[in-house]
N, CA, C and O atoms as CSV, one atom per row, in Angstrom:
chain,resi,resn,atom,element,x,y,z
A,1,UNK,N,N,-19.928,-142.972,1.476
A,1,UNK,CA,C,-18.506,-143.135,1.655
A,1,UNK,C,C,-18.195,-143.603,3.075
A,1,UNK,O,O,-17.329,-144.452,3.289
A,2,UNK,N,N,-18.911,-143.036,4.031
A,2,UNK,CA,C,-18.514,-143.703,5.375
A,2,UNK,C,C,-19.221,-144.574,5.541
A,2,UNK,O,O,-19.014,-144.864,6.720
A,3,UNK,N,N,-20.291,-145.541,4.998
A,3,UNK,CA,C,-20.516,-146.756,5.209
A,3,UNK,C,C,-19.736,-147.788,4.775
A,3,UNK,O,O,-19.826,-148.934,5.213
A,4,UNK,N,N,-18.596,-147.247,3.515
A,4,UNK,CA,C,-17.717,-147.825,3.312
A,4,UNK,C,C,-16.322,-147.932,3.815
A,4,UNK,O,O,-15.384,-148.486,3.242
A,5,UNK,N,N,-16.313,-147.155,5.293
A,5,UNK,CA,C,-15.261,-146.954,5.634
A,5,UNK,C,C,-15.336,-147.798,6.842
A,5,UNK,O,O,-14.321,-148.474,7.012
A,6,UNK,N,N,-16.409,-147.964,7.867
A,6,UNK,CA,C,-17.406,-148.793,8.277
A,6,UNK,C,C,-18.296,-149.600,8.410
A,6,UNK,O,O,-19.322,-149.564,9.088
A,7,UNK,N,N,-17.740,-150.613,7.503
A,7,UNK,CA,C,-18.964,-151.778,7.370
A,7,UNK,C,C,-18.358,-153.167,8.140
A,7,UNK,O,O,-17.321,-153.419,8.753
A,8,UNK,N,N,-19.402,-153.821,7.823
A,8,UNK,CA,C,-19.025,-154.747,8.685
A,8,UNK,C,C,-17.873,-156.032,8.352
A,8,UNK,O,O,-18.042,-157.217,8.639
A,9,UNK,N,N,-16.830,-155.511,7.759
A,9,UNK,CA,C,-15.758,-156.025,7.984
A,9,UNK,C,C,-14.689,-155.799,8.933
A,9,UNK,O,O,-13.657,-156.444,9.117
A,10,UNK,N,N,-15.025,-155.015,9.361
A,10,UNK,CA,C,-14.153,-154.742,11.113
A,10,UNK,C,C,-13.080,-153.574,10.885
A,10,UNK,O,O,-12.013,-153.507,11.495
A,11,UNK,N,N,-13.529,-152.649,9.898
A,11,UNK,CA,C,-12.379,-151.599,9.552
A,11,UNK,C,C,-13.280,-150.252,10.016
A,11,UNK,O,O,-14.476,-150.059,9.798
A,12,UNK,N,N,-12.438,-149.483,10.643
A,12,UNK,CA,C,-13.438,-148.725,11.263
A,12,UNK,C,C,-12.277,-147.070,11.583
A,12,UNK,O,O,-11.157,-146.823,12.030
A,13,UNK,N,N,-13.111,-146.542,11.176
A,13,UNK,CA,C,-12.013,-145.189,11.044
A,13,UNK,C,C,-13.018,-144.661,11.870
A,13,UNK,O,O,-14.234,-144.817,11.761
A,14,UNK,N,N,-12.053,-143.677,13.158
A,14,UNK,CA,C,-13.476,-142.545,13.723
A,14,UNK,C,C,-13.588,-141.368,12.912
A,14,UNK,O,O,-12.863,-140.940,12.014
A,15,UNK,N,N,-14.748,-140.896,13.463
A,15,UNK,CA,C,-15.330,-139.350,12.342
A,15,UNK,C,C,-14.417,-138.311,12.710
A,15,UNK,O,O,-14.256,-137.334,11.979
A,16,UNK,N,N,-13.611,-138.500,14.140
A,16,UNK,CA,C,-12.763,-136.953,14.027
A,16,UNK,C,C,-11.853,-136.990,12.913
A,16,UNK,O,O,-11.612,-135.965,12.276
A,17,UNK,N,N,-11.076,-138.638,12.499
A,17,UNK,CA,C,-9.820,-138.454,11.694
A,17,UNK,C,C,-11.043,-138.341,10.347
A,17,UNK,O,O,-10.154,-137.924,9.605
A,18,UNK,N,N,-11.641,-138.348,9.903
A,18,UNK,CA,C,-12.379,-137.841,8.901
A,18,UNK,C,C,-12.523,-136.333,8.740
A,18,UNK,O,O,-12.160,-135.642,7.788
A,19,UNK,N,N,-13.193,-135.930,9.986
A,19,UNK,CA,C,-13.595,-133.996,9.892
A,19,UNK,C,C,-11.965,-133.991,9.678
A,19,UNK,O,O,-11.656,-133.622,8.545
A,20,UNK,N,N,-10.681,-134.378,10.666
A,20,UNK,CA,C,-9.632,-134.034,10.436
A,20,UNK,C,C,-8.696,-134.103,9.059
A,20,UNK,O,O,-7.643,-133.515,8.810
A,21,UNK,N,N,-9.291,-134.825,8.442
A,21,UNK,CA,C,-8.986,-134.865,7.099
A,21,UNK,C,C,-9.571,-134.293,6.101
A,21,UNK,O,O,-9.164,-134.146,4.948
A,22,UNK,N,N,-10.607,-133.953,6.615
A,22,UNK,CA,C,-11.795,-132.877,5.732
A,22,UNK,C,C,-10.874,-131.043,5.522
A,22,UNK,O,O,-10.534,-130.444,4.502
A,23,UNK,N,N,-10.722,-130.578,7.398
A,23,UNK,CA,C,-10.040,-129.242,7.544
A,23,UNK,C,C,-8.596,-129.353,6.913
A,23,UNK,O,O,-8.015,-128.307,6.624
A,24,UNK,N,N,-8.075,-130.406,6.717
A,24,UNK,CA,C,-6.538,-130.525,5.773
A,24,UNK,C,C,-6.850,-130.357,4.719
A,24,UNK,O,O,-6.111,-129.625,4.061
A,25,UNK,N,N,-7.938,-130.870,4.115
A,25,UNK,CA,C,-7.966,-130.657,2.604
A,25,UNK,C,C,-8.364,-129.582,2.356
A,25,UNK,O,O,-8.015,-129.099,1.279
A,26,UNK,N,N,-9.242,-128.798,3.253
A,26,UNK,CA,C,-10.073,-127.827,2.902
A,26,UNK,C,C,-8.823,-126.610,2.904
A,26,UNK,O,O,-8.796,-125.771,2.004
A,27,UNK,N,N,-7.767,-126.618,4.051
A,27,UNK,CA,C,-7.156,-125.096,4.628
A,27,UNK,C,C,-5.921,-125.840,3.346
A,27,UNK,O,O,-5.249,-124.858,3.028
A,28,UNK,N,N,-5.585,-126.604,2.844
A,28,UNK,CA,C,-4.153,-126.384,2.624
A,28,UNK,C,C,-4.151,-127.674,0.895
A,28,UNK,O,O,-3.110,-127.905,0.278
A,29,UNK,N,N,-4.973,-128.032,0.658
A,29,UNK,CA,C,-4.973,-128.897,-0.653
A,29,UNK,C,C,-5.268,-128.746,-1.527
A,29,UNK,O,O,-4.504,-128.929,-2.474
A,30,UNK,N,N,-7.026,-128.168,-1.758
A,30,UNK,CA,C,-7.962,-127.724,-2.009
A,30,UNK,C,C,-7.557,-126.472,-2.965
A,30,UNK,O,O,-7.332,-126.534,-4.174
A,31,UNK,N,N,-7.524,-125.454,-2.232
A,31,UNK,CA,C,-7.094,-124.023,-2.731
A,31,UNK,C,C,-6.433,-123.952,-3.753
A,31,UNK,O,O,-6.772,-123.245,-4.702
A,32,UNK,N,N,-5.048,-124.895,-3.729
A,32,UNK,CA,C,-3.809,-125.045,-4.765
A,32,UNK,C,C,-4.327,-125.218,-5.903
A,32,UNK,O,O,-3.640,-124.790,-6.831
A,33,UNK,N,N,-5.485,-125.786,-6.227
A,33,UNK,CA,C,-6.002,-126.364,-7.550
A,33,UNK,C,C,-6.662,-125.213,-8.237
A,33,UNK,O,O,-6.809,-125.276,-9.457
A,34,UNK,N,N,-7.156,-123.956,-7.438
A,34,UNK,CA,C,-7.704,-123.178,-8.135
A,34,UNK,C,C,-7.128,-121.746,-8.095
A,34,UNK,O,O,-7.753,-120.685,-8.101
A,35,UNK,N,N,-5.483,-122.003,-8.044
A,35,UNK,CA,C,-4.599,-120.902,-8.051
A,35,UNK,C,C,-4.496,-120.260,-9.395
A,35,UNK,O,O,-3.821,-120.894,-10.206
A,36,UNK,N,N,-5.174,-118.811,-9.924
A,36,UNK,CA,C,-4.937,-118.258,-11.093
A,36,UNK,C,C,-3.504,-118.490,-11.793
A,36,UNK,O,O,-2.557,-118.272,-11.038
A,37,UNK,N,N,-3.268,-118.784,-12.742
A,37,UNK,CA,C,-2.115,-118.775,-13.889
A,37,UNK,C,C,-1.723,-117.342,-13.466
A,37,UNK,O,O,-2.526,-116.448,-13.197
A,38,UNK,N,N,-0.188,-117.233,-13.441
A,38,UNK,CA,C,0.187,-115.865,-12.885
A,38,UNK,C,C,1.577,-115.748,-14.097
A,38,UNK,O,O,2.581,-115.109,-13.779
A,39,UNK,N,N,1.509,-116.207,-15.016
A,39,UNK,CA,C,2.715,-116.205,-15.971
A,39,UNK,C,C,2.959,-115.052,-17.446
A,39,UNK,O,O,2.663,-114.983,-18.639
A,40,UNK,N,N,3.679,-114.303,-16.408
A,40,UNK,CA,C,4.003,-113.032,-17.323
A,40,UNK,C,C,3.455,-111.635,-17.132
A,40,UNK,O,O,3.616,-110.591,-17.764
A,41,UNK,N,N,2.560,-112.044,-15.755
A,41,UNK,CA,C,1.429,-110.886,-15.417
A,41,UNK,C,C,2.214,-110.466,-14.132
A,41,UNK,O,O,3.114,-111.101,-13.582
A,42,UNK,N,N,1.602,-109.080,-13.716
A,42,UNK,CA,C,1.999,-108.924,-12.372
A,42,UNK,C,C,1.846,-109.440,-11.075
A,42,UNK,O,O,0.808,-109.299,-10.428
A,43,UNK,N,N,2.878,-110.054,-10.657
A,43,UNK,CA,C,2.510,-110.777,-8.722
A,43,UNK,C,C,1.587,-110.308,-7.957
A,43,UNK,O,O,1.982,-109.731,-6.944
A,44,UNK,N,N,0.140,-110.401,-8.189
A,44,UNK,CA,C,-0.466,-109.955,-7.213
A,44,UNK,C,C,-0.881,-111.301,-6.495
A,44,UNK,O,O,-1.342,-112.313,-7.023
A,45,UNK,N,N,-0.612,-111.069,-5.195
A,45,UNK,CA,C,-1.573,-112.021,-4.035
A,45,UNK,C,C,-2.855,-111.992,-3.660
A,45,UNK,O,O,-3.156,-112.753,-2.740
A,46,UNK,N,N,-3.596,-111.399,-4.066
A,46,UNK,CA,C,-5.092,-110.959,-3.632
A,46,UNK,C,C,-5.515,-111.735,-4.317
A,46,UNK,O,O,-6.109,-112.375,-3.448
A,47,UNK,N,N,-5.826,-112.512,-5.654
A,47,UNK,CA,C,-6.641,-113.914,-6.200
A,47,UNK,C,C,-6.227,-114.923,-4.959
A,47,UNK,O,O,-6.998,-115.364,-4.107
A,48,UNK,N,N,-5.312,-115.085,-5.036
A,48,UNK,CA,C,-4.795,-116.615,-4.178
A,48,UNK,C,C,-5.223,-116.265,-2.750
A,48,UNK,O,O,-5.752,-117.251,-2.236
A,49,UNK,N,N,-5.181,-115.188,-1.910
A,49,UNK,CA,C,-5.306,-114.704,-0.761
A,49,UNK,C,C,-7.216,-114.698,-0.879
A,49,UNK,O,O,-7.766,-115.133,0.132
A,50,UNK,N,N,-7.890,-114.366,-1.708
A,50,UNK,CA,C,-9.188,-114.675,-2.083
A,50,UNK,C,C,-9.405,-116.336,-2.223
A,50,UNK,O,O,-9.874,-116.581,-1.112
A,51,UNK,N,N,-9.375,-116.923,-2.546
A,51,UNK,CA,C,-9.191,-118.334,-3.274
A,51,UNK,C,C,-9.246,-118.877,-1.496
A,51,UNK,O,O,-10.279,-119.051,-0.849
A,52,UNK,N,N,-7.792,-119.067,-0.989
A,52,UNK,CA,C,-7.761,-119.235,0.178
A,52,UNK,C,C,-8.899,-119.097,1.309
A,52,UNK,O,O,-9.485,-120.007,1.895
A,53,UNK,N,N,-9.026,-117.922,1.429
A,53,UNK,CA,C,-10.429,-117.524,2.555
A,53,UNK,C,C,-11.284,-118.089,2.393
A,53,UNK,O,O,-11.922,-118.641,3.289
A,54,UNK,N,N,-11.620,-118.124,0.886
A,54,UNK,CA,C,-13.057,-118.908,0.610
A,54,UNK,C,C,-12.892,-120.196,1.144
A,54,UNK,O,O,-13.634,-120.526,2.068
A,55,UNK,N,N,-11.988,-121.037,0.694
A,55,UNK,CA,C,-11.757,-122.260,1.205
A,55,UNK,C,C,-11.556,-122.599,2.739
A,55,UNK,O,O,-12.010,-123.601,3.290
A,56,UNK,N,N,-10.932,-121.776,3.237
A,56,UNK,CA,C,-11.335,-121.689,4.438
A,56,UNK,C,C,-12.233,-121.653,4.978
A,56,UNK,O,O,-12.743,-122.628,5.529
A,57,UNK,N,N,-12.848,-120.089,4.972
A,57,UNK,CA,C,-14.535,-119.809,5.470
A,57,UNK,C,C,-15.541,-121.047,5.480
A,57,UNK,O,O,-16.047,-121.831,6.284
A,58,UNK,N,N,-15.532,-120.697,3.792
A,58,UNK,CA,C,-16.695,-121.673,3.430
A,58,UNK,C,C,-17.186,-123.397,3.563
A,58,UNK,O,O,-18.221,-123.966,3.909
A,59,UNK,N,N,-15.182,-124.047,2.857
A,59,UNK,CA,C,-15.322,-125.185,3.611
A,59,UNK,C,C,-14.899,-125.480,5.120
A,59,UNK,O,O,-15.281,-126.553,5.586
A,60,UNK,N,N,-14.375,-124.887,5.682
A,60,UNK,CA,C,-14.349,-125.127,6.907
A,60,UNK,C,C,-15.627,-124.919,7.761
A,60,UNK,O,O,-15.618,-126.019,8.313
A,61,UNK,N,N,-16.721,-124.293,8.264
A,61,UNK,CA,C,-17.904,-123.850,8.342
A,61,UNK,C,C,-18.846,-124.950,7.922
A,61,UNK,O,O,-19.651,-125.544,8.641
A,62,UNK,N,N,-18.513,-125.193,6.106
A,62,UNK,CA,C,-19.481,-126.463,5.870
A,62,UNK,C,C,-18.992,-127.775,6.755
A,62,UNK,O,O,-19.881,-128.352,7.382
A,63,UNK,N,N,-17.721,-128.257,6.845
A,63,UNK,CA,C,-16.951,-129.580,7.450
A,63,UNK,C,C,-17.282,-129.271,8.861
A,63,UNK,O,O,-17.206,-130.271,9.575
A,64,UNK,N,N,-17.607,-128.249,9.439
A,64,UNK,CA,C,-18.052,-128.603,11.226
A,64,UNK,C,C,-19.238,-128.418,11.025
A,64,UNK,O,O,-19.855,-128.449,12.091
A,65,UNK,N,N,-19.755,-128.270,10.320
A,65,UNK,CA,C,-21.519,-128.097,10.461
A,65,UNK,C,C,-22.359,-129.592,10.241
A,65,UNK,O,O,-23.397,-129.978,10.779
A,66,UNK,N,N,-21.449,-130.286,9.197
A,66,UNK,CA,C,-21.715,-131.761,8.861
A,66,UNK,C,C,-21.225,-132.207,10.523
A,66,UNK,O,O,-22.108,-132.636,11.266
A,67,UNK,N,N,-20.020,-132.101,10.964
A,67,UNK,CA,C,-19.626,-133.073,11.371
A,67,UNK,C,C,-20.661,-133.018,12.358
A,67,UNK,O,O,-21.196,-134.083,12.665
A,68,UNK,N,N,-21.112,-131.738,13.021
A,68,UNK,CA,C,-21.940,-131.488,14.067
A,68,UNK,C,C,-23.514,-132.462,14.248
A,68,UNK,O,O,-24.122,-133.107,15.102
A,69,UNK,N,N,-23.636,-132.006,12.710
A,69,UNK,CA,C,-25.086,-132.513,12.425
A,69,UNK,C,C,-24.989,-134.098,12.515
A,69,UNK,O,O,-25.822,-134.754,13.139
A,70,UNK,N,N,-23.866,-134.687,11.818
A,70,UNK,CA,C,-23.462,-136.760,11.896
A,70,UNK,C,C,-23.479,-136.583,13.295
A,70,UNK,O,O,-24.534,-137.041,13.732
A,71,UNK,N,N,-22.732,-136.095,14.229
A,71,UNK,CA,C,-22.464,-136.551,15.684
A,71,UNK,C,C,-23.459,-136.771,16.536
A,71,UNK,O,O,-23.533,-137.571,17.469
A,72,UNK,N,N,-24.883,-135.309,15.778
A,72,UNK,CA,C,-26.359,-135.305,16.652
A,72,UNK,C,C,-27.334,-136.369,16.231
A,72,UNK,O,O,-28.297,-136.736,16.905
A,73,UNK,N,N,-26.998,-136.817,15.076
A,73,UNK,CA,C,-27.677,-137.574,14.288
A,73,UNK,C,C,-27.129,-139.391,14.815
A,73,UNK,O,O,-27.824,-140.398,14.958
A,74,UNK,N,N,-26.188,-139.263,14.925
A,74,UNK,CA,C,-25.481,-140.721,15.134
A,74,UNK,C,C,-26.124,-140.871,16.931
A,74,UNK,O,O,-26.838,-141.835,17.211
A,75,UNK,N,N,-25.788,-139.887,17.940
A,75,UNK,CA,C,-26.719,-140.162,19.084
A,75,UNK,C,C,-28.065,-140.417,19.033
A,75,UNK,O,O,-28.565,-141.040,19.970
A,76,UNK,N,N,-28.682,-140.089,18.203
A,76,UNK,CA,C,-29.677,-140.145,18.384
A,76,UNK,C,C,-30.255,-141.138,17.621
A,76,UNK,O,O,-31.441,-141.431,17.771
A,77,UNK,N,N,-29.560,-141.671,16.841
A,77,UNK,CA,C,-29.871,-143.269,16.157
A,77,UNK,C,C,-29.220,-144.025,17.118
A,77,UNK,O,O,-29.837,-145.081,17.262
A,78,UNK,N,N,-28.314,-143.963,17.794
A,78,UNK,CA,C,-27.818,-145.495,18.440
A,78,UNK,C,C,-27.531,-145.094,20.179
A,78,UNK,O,O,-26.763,-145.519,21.043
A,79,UNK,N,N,-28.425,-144.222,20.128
A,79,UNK,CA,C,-29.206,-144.550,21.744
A,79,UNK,C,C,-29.651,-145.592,22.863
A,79,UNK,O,O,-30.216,-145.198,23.883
């Protein structure tokens, strides 16, 4: 996907607005899709408040760990 975002037609996005678009999807897009059906049952917040963290924790954690690893990886190819 980022060779296609970067190729050599002169279109060139940097990797922060990428990770930065990664932690948007991850803290606030993401989650919404796997909000339990709550219709007719009692309001509890603890699924969605679960749901959330994970998405947080987990993808956020994974999205700087990539980005970390492309950034060490990209120095060290174009040295």
């Amino acid at each position: 996907m980022i060779n296609l975002l970067s190729n050599n037609k002169g279109i060139y996005i940097p990797d922060f607005l990428i990770f930065l678009l990664f932690i948007i999807l991850n803290n606030f897009v993401l989650p919404r899709f796997f909000y339990p059906n709550q219709d007719g049952s009692i309001k509890c917040g603890m699924p969605i408040l679960a749901i959330h963290l994970a998405f947080l924790f987990i993808g956020s954690i994974s999205t700087i760990t990539t980005h970390i690893l492309w950034k060490l990886k990209s120095k060290l190819l174009f040295k």
